[in-house]
VMD Tcl script that draws the C-alpha trace (Angstrom):
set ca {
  {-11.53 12.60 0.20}
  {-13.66 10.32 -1.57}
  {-12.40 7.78 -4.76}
  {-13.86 6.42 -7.73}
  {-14.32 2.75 -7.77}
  {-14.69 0.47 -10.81}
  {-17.32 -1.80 -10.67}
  {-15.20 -4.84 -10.67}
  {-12.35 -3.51 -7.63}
  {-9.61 -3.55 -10.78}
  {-8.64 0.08 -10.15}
  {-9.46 3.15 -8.07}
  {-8.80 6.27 -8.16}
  {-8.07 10.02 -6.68}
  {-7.03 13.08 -7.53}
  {-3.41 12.44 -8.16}
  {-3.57 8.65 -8.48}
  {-4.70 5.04 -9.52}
  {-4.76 2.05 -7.94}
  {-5.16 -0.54 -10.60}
  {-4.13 -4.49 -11.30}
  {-0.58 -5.06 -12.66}
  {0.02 -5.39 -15.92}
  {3.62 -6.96 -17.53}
  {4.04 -3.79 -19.59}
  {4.34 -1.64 -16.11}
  {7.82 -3.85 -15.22}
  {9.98 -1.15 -16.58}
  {8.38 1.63 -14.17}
  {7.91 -0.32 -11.20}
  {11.49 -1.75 -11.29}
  {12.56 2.19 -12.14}
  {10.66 3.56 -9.54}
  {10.17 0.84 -6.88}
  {11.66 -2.15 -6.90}
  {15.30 -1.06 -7.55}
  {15.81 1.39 -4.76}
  {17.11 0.07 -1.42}
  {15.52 3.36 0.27}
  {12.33 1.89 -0.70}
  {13.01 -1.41 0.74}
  {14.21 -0.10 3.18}
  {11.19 -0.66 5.80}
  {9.34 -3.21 3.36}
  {9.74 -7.39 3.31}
  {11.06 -7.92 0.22}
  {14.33 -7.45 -1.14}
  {15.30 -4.62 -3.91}
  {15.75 -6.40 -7.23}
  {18.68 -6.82 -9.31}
  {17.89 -6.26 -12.75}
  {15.54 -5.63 -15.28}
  {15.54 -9.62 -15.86}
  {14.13 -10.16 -12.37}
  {12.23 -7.20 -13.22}
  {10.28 -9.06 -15.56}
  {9.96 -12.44 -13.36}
  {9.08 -9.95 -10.38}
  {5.90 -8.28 -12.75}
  {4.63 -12.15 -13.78}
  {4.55 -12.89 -10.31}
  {2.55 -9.54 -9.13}
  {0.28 -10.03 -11.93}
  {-0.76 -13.43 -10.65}
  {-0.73 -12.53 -7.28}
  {-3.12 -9.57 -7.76}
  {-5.78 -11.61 -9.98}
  {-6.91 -13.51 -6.19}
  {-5.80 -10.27 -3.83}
  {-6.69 -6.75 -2.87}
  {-3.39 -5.83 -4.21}
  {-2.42 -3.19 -6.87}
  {0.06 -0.87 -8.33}
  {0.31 2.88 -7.72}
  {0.01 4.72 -10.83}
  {1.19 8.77 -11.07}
  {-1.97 10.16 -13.30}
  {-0.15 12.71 -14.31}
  {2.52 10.66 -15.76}
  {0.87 7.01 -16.23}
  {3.98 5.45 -14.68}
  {3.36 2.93 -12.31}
  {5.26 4.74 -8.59}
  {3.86 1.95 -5.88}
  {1.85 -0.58 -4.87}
  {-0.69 -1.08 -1.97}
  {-2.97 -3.75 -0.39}
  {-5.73 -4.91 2.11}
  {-6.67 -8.58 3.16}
  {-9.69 -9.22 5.31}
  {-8.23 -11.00 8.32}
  {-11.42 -11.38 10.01}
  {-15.27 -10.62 9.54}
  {-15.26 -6.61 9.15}
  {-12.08 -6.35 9.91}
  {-9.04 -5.78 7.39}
  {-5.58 -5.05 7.34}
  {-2.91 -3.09 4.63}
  {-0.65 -5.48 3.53}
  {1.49 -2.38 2.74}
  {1.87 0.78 0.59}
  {5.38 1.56 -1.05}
  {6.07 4.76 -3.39}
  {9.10 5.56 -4.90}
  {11.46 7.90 -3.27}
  {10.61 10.99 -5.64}
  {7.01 10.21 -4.96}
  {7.24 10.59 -1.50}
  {5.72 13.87 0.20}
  {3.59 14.77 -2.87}
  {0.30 13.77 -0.52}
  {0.27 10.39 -2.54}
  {0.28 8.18 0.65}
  {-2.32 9.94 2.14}
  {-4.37 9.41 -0.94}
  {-3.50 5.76 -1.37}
  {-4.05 5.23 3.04}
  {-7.96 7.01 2.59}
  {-8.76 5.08 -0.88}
  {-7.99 2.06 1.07}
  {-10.20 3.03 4.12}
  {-12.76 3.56 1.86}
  {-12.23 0.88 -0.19}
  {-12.65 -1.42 2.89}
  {-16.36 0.16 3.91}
  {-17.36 -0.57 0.68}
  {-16.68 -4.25 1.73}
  {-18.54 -3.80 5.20}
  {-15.22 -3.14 6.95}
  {-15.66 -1.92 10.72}
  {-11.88 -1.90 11.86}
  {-8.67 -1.13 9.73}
  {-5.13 -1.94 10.98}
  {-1.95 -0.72 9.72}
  {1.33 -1.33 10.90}
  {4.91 0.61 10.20}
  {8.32 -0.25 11.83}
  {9.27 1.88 14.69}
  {11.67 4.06 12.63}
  {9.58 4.73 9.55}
  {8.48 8.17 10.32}
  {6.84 9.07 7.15}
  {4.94 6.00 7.70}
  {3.85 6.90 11.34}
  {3.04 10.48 10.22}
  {0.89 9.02 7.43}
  {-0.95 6.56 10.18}
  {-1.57 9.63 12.06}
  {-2.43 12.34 9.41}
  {-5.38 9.50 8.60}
  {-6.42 9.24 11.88}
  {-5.03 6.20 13.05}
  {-4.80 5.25 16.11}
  {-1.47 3.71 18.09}
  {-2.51 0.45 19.46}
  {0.46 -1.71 20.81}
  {4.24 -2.78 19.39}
  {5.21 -6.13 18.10}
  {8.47 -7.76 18.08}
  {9.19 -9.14 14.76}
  {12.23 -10.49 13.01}
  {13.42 -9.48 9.84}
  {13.52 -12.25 7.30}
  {16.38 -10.45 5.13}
  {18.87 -10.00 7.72}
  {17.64 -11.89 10.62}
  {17.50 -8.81 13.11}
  {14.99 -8.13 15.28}
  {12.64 -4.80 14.98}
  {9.83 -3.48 16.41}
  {6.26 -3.03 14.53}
  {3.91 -0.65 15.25}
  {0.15 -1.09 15.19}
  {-2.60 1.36 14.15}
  {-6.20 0.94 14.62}
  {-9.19 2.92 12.92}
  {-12.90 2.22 13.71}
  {-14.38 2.81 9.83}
  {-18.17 4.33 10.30}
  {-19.75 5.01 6.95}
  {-21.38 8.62 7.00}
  {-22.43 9.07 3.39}
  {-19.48 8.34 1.31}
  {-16.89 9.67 3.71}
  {-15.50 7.55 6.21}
  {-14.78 8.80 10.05}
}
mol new
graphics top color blue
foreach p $ca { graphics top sphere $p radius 0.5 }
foreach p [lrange $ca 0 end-1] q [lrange $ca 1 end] { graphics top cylinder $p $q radius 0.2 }
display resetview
């Protein structure tokens, strides 16, 4: 798979999707189709929100956030709607981490994570990246069959603690060495 890329990093895209920068008018789909659903949440660090006044606190605060990040929402082409978000951060020279991907529950199995997981990849060899990390907990299976369908690599488990509830859980890490061969990554 290989993705478009705007000049400027604002969006990307595939065959199915765009990642692009948050905008206030996508509150209503995100909190729809994201935010609002505890199944979602579920595995994530943040906490579902309430209603559609948070909703619109919640967008002000992703738009901000995303102007100084590698951070953007997941937009359906099809539909335009805004279904997700995903991330990287560079946590060390050539070497850079997601900072998570999250689709809505009737998004999920449609091949979008895939799509997102790769534009990412290659998204970080266009930055020089050498190494890419992602981590799931232990009992998000779609999230450890998308690590694996992408040809990530299980590297150790981390004990971490939930800052929601308090309870422990374990993390898994995945490791991929990107090579650039053309514009495909290996």
């Amino acid at each position: 798979m290989t993705g478009q890329f705007m000049r400027d990093k604002r969006w990307m895209e595939t065959e199915d999707i765009i990642l692009g920068k948050a905008k206030y008018e996508d509150w209503r789909s995100i909190y729809c189709n994201v935010w609002s659903r505890p199944e979602t949440a579920e595995y994530m660090i943040w906490k579902v929100t309430a209603d559609e006044d948070e909703a619109r606190e919640r967008i002000q605060q992703t738009v901000a956030w995303q102007e100084t990040h590698d951070a953007w929402l997941v937009y359906e082409k099809i539909s335009g709607q805004a279904i997700g978000f995903a991330g990287v951060e560079e946590t060390g020279p050539h070497i850079y981490h997601e900072t998570g991907i999250a689709l809505g529950p009737e998004y999920v199995g449609r091949g979008y994570g895939k799509q997102i997981l790769c534009l990412l990849m290659e998204y970080c060899v266009s930055l020089g990246g050498q190494e890419f990390y992602y981590s799931t907990r232990s009992g998000n299976l779609a999230s450890k069959a998308l690590a694996l369908s992408c040809g990530l690599v299980y590297q150790h488990l981390e004990q971490k603690t939930d800052q929601r509830s308090g309870k422990t859980y374990e993390l898994e890490i995945y490791k991929k060495n990107l090579k650039c061969t053309g514009s495909e990554i290996e």
